[in-house]
C-alpha positions as CSV (number, residue, x, y, z in Angstrom):
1,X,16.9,14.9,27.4
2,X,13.2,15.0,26.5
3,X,10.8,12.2,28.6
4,X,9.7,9.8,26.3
5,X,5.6,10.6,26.0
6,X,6.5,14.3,25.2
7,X,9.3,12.7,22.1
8,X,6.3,10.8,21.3
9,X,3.9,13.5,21.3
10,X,6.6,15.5,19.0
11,X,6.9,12.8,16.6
12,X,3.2,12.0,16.4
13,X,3.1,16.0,15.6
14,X,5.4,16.2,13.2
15,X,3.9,12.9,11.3
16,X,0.6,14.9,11.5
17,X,2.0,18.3,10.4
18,X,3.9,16.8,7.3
19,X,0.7,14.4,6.3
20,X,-1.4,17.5,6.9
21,X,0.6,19.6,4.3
22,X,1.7,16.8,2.0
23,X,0.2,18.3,-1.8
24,X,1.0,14.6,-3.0
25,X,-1.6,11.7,-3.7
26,X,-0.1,8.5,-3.8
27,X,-1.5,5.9,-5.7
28,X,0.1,2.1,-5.4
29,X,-0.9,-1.5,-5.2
30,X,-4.4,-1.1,-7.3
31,X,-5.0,-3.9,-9.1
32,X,-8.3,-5.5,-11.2
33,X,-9.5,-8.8,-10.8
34,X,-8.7,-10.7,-14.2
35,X,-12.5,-11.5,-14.7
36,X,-13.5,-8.1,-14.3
37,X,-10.6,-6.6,-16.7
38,X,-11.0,-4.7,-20.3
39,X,-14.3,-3.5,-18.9
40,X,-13.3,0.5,-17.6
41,X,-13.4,-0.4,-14.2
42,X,-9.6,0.2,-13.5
43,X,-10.5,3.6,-15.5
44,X,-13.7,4.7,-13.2
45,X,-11.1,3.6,-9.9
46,X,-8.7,6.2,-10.3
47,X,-10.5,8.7,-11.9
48,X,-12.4,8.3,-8.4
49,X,-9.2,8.0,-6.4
50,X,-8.2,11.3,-8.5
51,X,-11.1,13.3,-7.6
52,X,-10.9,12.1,-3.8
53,X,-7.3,13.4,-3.8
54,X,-8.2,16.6,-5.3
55,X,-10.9,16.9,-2.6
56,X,-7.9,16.8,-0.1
57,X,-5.8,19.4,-1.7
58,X,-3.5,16.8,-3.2
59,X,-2.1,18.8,-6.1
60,X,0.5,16.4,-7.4
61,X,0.0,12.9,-7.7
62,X,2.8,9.7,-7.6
63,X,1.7,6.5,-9.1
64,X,3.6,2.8,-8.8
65,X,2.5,1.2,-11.9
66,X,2.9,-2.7,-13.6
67,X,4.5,-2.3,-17.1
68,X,0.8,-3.5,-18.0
69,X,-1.0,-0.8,-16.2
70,X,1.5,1.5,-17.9
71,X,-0.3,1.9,-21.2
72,X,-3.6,2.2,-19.4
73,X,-2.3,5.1,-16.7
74,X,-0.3,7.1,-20.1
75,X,-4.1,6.8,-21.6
76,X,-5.4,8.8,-18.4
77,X,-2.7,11.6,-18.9
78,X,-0.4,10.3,-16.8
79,X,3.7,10.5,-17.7
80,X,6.5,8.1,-16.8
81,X,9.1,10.6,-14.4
82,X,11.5,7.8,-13.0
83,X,11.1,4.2,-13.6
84,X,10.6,2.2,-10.0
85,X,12.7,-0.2,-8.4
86,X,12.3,-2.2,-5.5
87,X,14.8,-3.8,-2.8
88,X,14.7,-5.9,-0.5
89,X,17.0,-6.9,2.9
90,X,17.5,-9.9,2.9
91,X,17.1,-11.6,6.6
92,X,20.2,-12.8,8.0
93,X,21.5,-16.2,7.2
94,X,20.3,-16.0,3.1
């Protein structure tokens, strides 16, 4: 059996090691403010967000997009892989 603080200092580690040598950039929950849209903000955003990632090695990138920011992110060169689903647990008693 391993004492707790060293588990932790394994798992804090680990979590550091994979983030450390994760090639992906993950892009989720960006969003334009509806009096600000249809003016190439959204565009300037994540071509920013893009060239952060690549300054951090991320070689691959995963975005979660609306169906409306669909057309937009296929305009930037990005391609549908997998549509996204999400699911929830409901708490006991629902």
């Amino acid at each position: 059996m391993i004492k707790q603080s060293i588990q932790d200092d394994i798992k804090d580690g680990f979590k550091k090691t994979i983030a450390k040598n994760l090639t992906l950039g993950i892009y989720d929950r960006i969003e334009t403010a509806p009096l600000h849209r249809r003016k190439g903000l959204a565009t300037i955003v994540l071509k920013k967000l893009e060239d952060l990632a690549m300054s951090r090695a991320k070689t691959k990138g995963l975005l979660v997009a609306t169906q409306a920011g669909k057309v937009l992110y296929e305009a930037l060169g990005w391609k549908l892989y997998s549509a996204y689903t999400s699911i929830v647990i409901p708490e006991p008693g629902y």
